[in-house]
Every structure is written in C-alpha cells, then in structure tokens.
N, CA, C and O atoms as a GROMACS GRO file, in nm:
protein
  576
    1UNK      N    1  -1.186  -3.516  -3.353
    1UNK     CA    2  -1.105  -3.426  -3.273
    1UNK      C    3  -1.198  -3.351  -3.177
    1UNK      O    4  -1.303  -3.292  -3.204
    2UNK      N    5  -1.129  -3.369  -3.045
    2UNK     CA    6  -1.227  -3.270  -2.968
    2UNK      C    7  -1.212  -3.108  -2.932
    2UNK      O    8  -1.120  -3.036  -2.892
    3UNK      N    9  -1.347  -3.088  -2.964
    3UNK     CA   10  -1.379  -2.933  -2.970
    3UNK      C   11  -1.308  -2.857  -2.885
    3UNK      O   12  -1.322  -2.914  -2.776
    4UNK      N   13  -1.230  -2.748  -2.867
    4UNK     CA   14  -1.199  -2.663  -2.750
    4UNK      C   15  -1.285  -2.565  -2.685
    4UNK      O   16  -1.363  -2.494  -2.749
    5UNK      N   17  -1.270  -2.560  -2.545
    5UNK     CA   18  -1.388  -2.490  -2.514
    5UNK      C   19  -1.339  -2.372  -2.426
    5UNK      O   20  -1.278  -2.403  -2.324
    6UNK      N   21  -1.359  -2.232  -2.457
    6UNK     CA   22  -1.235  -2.148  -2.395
    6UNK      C   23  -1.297  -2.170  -2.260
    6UNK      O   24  -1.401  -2.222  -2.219
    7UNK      N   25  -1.167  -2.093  -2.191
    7UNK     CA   26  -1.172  -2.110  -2.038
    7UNK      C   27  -1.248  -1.988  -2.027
    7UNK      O   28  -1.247  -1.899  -2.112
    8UNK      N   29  -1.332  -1.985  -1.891
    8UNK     CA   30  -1.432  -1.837  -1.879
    8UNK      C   31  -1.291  -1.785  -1.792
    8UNK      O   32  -1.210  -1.855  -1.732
    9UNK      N   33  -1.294  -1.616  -1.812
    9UNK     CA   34  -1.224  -1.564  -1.718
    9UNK      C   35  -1.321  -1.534  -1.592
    9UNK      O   36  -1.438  -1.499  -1.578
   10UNK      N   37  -1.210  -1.564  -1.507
   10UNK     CA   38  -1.252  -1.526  -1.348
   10UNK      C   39  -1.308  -1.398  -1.299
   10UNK      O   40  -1.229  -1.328  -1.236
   11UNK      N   41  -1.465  -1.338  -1.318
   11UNK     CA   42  -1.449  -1.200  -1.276
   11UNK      C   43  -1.410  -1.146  -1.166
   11UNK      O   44  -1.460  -1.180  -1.059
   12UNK      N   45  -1.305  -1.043  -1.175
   12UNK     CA   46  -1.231  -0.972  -1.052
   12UNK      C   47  -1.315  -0.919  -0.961
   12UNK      O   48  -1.390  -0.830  -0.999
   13UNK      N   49  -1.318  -0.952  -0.860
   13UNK     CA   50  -1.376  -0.886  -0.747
   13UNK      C   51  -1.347  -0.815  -0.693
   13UNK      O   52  -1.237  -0.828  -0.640
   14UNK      N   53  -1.414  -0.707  -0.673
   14UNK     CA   54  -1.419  -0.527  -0.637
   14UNK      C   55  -1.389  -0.515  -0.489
   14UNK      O   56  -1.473  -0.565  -0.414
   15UNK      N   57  -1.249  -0.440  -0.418
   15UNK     CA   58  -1.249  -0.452  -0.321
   15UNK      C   59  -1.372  -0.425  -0.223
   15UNK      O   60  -1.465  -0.384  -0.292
   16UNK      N   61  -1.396  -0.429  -0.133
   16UNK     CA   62  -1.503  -0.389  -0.012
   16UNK      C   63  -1.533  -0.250   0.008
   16UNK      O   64  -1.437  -0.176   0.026
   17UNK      N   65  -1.580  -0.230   0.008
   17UNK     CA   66  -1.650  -0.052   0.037
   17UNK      C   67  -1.606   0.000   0.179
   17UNK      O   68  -1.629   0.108   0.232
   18UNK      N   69  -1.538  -0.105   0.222
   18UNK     CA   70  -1.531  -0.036   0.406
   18UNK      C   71  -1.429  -0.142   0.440
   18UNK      O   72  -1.471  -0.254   0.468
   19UNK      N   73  -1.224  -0.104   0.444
   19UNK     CA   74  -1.176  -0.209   0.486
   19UNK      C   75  -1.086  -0.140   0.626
   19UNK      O   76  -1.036  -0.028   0.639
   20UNK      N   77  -1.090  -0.267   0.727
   20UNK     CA   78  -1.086  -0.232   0.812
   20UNK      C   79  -0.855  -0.268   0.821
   20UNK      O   80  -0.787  -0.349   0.759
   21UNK      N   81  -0.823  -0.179   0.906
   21UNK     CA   82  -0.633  -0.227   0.940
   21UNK      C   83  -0.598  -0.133   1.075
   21UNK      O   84  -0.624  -0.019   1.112
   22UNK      N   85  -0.542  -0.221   1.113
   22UNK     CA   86  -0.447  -0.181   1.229
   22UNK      C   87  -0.269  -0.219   1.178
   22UNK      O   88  -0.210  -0.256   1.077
   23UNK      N   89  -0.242  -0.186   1.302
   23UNK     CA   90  -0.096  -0.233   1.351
   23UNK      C   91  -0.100  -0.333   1.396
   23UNK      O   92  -0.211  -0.386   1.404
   24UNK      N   93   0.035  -0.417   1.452
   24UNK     CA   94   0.061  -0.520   1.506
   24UNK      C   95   0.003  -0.502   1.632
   24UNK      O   96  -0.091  -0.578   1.657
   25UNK      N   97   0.032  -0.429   1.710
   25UNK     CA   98  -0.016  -0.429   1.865
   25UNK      C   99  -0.168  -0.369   1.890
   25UNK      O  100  -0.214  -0.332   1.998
   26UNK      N  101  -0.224  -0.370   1.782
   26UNK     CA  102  -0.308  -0.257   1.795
   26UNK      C  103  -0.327  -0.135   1.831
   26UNK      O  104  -0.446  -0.104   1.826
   27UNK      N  105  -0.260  -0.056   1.864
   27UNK     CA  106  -0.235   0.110   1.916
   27UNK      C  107  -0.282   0.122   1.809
   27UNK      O  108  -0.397   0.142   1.847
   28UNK      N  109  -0.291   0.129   1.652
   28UNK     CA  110  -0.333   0.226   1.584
   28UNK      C  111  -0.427   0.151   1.523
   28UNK      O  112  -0.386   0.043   1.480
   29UNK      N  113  -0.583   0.186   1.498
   29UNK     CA  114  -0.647   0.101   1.438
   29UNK      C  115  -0.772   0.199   1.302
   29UNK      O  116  -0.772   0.322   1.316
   30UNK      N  117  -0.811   0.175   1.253
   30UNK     CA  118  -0.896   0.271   1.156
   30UNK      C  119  -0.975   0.164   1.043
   30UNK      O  120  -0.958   0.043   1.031
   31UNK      N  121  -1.065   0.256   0.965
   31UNK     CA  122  -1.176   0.205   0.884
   31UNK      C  123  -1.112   0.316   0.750
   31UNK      O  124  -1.070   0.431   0.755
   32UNK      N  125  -1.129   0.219   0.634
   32UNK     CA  126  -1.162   0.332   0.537
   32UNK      C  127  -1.271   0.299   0.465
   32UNK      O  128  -1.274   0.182   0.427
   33UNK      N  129  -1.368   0.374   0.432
   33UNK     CA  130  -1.474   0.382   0.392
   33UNK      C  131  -1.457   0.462   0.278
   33UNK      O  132  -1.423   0.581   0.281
   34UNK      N  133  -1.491   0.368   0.136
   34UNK     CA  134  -1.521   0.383   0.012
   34UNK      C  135  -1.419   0.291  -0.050
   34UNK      O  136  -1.355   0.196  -0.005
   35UNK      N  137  -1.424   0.352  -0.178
   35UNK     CA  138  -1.292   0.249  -0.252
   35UNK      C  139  -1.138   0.266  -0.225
   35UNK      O  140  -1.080   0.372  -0.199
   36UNK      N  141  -1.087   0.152  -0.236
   36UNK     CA  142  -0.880   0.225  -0.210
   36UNK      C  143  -0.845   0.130  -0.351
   36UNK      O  144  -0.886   0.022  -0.394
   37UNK      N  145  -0.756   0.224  -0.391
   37UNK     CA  146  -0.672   0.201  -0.504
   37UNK      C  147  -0.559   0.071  -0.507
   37UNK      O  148  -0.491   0.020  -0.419
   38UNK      N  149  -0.572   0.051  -0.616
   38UNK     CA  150  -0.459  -0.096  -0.630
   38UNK      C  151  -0.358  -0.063  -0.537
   38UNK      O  152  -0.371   0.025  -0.452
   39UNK      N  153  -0.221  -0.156  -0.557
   39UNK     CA  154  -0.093  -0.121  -0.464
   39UNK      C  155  -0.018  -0.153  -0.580
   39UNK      O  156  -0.002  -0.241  -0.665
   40UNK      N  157   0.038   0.005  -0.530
   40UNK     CA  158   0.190   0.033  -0.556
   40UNK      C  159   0.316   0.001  -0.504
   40UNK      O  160   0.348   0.036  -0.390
   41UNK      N  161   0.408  -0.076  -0.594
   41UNK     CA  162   0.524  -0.130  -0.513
   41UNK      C  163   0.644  -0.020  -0.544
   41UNK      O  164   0.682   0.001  -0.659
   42UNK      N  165   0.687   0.035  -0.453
   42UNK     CA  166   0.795   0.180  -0.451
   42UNK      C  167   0.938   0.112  -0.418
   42UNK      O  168   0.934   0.008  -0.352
   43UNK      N  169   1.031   0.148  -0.448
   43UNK     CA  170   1.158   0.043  -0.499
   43UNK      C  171   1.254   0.204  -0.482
   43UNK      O  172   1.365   0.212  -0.534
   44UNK      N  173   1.199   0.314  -0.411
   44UNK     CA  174   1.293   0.402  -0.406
   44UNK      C  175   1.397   0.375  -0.280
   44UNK      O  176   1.378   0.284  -0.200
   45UNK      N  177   1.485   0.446  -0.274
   45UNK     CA  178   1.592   0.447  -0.145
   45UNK      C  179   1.522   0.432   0.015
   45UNK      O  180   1.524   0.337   0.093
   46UNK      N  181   1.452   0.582   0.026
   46UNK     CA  182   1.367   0.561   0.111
   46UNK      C  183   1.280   0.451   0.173
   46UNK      O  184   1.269   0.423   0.292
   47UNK      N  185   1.222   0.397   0.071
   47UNK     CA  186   1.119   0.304   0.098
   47UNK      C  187   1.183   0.176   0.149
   47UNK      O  188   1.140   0.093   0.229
   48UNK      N  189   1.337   0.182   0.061
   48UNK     CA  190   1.402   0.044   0.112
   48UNK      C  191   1.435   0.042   0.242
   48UNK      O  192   1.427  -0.054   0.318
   49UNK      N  193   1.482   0.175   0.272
   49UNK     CA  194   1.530   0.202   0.468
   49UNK      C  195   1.431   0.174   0.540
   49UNK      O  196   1.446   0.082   0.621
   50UNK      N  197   1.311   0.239   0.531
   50UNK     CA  198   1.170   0.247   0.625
   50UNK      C  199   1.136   0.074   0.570
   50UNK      O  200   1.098   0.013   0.670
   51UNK      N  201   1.137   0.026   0.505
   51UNK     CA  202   1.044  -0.112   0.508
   51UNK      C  203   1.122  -0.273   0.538
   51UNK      O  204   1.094  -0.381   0.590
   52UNK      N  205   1.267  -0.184   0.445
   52UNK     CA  206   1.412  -0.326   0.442
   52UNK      C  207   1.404  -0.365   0.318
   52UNK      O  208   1.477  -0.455   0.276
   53UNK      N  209   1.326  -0.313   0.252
   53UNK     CA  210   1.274  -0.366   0.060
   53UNK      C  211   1.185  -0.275   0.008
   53UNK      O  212   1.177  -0.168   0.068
   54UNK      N  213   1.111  -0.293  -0.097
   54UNK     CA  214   1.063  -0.229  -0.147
   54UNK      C  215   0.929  -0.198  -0.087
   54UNK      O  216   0.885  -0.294  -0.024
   55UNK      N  217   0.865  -0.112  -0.088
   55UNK     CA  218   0.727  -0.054  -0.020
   55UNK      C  219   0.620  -0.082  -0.090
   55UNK      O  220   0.627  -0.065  -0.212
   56UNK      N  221   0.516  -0.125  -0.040
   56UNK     CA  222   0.341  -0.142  -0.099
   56UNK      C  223   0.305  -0.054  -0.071
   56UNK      O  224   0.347   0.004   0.029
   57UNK      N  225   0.211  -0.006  -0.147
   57UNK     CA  226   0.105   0.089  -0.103
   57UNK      C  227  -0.070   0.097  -0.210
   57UNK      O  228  -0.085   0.106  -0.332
   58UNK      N  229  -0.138   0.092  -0.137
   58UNK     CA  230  -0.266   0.121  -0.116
   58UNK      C  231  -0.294   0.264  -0.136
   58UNK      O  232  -0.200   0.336  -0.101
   59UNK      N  233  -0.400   0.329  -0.184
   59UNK     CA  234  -0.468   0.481  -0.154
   59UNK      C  235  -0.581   0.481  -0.120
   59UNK      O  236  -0.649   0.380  -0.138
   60UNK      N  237  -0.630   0.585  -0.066
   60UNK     CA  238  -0.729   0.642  -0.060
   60UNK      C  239  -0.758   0.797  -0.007
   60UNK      O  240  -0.679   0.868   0.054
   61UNK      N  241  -0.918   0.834  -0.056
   61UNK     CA  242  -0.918   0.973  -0.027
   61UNK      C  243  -0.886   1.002   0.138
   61UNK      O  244  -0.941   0.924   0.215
   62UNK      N  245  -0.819   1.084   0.183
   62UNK     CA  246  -0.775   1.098   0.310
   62UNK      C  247  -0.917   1.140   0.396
   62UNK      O  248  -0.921   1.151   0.518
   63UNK      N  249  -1.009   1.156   0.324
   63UNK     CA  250  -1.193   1.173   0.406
   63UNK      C  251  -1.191   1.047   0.446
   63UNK      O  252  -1.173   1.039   0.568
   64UNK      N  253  -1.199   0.965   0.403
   64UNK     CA  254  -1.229   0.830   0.391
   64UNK      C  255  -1.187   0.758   0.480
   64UNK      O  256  -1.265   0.673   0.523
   65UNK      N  257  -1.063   0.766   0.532
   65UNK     CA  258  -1.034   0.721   0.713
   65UNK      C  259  -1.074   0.750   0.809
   65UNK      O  260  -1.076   0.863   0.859
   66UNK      N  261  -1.119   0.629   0.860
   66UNK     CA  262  -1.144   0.731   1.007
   66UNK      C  263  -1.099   0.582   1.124
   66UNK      O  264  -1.136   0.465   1.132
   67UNK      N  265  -0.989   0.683   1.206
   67UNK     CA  266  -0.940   0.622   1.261
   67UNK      C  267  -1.021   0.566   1.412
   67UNK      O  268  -1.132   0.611   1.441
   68UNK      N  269  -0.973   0.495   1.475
   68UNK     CA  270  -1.119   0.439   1.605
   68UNK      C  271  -1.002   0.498   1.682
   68UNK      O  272  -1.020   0.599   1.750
   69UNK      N  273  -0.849   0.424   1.673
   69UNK     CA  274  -0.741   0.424   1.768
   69UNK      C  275  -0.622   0.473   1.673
   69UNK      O  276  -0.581   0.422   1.569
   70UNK      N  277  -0.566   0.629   1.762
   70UNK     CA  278  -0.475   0.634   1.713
   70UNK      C  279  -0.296   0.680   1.805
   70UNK      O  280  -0.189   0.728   1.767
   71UNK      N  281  -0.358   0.624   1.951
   71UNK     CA  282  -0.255   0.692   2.018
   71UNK      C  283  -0.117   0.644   2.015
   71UNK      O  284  -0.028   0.709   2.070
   72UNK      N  285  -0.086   0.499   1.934
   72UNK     CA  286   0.037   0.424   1.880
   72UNK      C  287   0.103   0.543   1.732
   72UNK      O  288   0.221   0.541   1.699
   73UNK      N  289   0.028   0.609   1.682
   73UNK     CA  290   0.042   0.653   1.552
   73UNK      C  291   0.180   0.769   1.555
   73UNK      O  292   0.152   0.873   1.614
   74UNK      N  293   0.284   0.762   1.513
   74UNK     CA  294   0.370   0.828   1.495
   74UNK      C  295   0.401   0.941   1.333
   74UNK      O  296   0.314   0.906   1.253
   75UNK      N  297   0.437   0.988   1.306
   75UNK     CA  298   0.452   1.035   1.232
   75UNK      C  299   0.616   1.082   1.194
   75UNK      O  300   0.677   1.148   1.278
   76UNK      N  301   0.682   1.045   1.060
   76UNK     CA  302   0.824   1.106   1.073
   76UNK      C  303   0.861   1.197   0.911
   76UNK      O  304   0.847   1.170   0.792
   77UNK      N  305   0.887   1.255   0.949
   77UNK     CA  306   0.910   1.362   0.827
   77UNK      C  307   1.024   1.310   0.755
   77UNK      O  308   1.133   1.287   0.808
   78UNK      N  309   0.986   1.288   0.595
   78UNK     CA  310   1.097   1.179   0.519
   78UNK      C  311   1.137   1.288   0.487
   78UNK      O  312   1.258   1.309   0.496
   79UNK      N  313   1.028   1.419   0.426
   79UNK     CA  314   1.119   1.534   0.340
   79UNK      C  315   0.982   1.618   0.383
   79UNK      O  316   0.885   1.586   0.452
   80UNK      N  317   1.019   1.754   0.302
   80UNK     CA  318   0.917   1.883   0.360
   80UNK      C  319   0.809   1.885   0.323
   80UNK      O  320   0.726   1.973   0.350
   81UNK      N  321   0.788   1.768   0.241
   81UNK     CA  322   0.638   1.773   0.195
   81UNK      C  323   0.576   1.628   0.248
   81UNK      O  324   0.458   1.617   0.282
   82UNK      N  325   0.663   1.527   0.249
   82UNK     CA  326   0.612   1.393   0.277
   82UNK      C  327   0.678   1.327   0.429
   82UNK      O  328   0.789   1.346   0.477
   83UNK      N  329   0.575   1.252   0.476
   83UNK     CA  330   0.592   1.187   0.577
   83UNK      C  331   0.536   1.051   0.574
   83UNK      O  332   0.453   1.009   0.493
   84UNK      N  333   0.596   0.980   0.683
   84UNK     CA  334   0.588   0.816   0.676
   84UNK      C  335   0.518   0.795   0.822
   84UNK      O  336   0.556   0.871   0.911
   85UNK      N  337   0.459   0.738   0.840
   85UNK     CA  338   0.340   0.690   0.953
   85UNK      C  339   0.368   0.558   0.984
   85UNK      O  340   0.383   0.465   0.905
   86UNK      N  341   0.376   0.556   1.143
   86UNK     CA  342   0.411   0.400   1.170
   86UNK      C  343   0.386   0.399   1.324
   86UNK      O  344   0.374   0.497   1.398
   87UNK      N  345   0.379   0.256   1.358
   87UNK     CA  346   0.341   0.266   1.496
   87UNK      C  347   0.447   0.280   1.589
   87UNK      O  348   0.547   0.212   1.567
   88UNK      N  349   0.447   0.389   1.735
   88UNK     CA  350   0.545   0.413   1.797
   88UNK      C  351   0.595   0.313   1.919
   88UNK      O  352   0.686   0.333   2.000
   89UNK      N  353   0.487   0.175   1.905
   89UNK     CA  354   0.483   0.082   2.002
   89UNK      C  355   0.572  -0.064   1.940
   89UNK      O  356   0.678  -0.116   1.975
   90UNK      N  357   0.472  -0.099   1.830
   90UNK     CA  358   0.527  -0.217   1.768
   90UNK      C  359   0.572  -0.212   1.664
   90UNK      O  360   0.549  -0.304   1.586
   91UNK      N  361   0.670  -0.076   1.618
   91UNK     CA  362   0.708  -0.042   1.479
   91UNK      C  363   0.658  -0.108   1.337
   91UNK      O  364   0.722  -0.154   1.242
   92UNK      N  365   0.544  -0.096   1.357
   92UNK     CA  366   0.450  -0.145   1.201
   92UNK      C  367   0.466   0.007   1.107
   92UNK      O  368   0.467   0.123   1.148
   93UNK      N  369   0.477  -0.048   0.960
   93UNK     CA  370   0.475   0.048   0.869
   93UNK      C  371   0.384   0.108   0.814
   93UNK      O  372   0.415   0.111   0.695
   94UNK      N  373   0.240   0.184   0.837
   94UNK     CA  374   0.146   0.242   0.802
   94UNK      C  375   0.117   0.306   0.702
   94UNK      O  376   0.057   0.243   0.614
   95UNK      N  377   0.136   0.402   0.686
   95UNK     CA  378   0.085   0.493   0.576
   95UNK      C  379   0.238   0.576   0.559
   95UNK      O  380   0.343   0.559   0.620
   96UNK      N  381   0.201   0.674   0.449
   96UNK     CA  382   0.237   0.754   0.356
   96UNK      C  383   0.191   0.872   0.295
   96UNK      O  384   0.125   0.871   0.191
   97UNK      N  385   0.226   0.978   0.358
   97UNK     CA  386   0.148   1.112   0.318
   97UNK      C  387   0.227   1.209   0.252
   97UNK      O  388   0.320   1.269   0.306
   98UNK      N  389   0.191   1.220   0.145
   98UNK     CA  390   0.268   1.357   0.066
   98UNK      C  391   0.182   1.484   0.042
   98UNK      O  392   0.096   1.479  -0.046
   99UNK      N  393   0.202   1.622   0.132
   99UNK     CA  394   0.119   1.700   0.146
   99UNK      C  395   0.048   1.754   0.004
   99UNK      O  396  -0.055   1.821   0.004
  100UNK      N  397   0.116   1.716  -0.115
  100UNK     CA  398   0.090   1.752  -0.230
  100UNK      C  399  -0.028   1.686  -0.307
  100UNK      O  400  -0.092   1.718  -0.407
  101UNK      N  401  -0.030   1.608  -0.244
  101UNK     CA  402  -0.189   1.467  -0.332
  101UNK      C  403  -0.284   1.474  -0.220
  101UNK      O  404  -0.254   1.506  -0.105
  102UNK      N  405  -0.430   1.436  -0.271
  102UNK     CA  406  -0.545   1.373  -0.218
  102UNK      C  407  -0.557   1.312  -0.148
  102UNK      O  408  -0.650   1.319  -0.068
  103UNK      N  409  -0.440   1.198  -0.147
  103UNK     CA  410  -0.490   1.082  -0.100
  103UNK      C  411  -0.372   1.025   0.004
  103UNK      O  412  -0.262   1.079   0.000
  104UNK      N  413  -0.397   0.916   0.097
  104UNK     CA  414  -0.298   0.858   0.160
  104UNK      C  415  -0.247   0.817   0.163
  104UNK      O  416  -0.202   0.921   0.113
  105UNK      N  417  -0.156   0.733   0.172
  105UNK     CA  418  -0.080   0.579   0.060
  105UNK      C  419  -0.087   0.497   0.247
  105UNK      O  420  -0.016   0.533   0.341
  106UNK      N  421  -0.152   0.430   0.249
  106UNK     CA  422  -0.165   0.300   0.324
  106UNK      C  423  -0.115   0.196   0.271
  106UNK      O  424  -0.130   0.173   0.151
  107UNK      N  425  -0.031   0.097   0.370
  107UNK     CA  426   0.090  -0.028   0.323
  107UNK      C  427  -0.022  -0.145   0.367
  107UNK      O  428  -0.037  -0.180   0.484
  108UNK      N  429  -0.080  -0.187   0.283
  108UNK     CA  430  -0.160  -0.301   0.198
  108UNK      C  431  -0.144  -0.378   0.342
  108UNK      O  432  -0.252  -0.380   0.402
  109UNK      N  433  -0.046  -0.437   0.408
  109UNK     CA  434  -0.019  -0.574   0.478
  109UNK      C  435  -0.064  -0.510   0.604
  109UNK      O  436  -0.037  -0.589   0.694
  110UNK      N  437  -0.129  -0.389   0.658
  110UNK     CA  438  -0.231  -0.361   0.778
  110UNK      C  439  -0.382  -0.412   0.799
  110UNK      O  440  -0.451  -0.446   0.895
  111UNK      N  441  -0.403  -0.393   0.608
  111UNK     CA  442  -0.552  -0.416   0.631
  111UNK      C  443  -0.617  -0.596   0.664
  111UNK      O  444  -0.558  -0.697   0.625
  112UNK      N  445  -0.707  -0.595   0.717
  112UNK     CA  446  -0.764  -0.770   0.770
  112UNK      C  447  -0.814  -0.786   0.621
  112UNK      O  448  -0.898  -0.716   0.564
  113UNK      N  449  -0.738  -0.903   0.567
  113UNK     CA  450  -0.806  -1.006   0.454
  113UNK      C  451  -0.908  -1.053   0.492
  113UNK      O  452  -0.940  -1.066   0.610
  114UNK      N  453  -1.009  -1.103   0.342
  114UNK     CA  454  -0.948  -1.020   0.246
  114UNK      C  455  -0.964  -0.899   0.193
  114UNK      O  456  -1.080  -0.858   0.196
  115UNK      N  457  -0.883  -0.828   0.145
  115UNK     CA  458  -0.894  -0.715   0.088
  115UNK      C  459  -0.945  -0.639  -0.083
  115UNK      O  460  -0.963  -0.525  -0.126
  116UNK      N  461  -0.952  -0.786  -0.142
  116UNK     CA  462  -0.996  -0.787  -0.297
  116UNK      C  463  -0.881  -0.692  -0.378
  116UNK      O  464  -0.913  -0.675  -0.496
  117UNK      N  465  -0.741  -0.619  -0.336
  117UNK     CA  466  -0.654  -0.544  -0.401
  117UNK      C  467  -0.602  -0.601  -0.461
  117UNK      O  468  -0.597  -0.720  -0.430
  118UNK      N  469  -0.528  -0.559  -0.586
  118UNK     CA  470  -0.435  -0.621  -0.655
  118UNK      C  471  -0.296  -0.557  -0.656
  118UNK      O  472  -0.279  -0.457  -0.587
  119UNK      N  473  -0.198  -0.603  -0.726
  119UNK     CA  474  -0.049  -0.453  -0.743
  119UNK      C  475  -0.111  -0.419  -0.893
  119UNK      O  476  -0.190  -0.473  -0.971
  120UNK      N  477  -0.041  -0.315  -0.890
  120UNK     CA  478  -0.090  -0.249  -1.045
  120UNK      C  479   0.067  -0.188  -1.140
  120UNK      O  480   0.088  -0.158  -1.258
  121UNK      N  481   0.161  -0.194  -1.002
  121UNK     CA  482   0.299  -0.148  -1.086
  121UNK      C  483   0.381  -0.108  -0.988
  121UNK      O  484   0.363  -0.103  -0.867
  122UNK      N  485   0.491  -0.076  -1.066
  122UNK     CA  486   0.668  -0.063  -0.960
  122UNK      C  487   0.675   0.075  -1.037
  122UNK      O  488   0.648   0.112  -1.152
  123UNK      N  489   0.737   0.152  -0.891
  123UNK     CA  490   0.766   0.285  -0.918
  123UNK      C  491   0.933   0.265  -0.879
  123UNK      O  492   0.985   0.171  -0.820
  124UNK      N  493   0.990   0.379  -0.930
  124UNK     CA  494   1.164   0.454  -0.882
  124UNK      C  495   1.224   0.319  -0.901
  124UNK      O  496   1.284   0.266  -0.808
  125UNK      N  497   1.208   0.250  -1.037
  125UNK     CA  498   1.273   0.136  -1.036
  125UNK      C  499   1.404   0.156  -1.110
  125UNK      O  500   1.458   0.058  -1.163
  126UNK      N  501   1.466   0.289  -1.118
  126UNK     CA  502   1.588   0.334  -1.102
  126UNK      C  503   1.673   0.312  -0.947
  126UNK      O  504   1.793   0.295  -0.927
  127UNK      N  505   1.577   0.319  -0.867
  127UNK     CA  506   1.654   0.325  -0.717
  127UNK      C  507   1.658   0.158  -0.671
  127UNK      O  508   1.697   0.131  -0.558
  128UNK      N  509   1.621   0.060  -0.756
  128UNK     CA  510   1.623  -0.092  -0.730
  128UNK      C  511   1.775  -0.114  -0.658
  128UNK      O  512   1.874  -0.047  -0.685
  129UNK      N  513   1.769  -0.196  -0.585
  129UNK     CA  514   1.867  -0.250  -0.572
  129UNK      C  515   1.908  -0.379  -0.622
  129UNK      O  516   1.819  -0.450  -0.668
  130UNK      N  517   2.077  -0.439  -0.621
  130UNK     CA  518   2.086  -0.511  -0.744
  130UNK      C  519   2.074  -0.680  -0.690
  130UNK      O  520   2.114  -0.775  -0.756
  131UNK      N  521   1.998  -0.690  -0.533
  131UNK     CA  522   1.935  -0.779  -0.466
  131UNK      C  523   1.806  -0.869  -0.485
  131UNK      O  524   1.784  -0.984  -0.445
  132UNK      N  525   1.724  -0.781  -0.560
  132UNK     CA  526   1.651  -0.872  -0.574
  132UNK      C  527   1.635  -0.833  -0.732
  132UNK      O  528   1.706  -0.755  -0.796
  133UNK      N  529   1.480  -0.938  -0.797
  133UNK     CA  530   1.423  -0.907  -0.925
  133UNK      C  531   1.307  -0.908  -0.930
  133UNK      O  532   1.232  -0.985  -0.871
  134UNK      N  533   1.280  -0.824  -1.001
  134UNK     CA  534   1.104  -0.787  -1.040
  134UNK      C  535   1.072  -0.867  -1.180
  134UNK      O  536   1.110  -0.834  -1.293
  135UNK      N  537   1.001  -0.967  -1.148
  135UNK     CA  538   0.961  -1.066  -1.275
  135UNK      C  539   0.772  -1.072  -1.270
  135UNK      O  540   0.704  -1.166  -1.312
  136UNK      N  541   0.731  -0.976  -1.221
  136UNK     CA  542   0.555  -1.028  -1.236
  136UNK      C  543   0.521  -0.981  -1.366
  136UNK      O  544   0.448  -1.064  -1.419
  137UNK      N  545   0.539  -0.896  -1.430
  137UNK     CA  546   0.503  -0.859  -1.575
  137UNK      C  547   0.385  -0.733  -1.548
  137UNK      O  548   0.286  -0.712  -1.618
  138UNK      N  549   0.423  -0.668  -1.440
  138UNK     CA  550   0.360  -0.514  -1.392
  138UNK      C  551   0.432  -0.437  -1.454
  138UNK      O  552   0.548  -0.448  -1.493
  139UNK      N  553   0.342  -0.338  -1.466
  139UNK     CA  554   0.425  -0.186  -1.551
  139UNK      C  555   0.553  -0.165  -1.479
  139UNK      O  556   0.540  -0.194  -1.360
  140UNK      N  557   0.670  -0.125  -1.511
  140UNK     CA  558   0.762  -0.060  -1.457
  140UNK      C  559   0.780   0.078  -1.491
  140UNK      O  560   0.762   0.106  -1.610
  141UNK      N  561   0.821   0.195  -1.390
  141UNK     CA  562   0.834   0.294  -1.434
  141UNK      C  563   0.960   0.346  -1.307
  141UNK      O  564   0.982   0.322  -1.188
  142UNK      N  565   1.015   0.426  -1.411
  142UNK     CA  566   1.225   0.422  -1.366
  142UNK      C  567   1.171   0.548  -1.207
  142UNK      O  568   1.206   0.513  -1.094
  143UNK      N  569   1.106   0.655  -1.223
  143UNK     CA  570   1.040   0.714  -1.146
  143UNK      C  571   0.937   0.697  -1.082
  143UNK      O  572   0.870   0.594  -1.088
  144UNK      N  573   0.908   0.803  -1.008
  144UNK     CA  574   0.682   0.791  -1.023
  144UNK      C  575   0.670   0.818  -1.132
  144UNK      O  576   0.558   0.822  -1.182
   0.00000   0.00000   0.00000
C-alpha cells in the first residue's frame, strides 16, 4: 500500500507594504503605505443602494493614504457620522469613512493587482437580501 504524503499548505502571502488604487477615469488616484486589513463584505441596505449588492471593503490607518490625485473625489454623507467616497466623474465606489474609527474602509476592486487580500467575513447579514446566497464558509455576523 502506498504511503500518504500530506499536502504542504500554501504559505499566505502578506499583502504589499505600499498598494497603489485609483478610479476608473483616474480623477482620483492614491498610495497606501503600510498594511490594509482583509475585506469586509457589508450586506447592509445602504451598501446595497451605493454598490447594487453587497459592499467590499479593505482598511487602513487613515495616515497611511496619501492621495497623488484627488480632484474626481466626491464625498456623500450616508448619516452624521459616516460618509461614502466616490468618483464625481466616472462614478467608481471608493472608500468609506465613519468619523468614529481609525481607519478608512477602501472598496478592494480600486486597488492594481495584485493585492495579496483576502475576505475575512459578512457583516448586517440581517439586511441580506433574499437574491442572492452567501456559501464561502466566512464568519457571518447578523450586524457589525
């Protein structure tokens, strides 16, 4: 009988220390420099209007951007603490700022691959709609 020989796991590779994203048209373009956090898939109401589905998101410390180009960059107030960032030229979906956290929430599909990110989980998966299904075997959580 032949021996089994386990499979080696693949070591994960650490995103880039410096990833670069724009918009579609380029009007808005930036660097973030240091690490950004897995992506979060947001499944709230909101996120479904602003995106058409559920929202990705990326973090990082808000030091950590620095934008080259930002005269496409819009800004729209979702509620009194948070706002949604997008371009005012080629309506790309950008970022995510809630005046209450650290950090930024940047939408993963700006930055130039590759990006070494992974998803890490589904948030407000109370606010799902009954359109699609979430089958990857990521944490779910009914809120944030």
């Amino acid at each position: 009988m032949a021996k089994k020989v386990a499979k080696k796991a693949t070591p994960r590779k650490k995103p880039p220390l410096e990833l670069h994203g724009s918009c579609g048209c380029g009007s808005v373009t930036f660097t973030v420099k240091g690490p950004v956090n897995d992506v979060v898939w947001c499944h709230c109401s909101k996120c479904q209007r602003f995106h058409g589905g559920p929202g990705a998101y990326a973090s990082a410390p808000r030091g950590a951007i620095v934008f080259e180009r930002r005269d496409g960059l819009s800004w729209w107030d979702a509620s009194p603490t948070a706002q949604r960032g997008f371009c005012r030229q080629c309506g790309s979906s950008l970022f995510f700022s809630d005046s209450n956290e650290p950090t930024l929430s940047i939408c993963p599909g700006a930055f130039t691959a590759p990006t070494g990110l992974k998803s890490r989980a589904h948030i407000f998966m109370g606010d799902k709609p009954d359109w699609y299904q979430v089958k990857d075997g990521l944490p779910q959580h009914a809120a944030y």
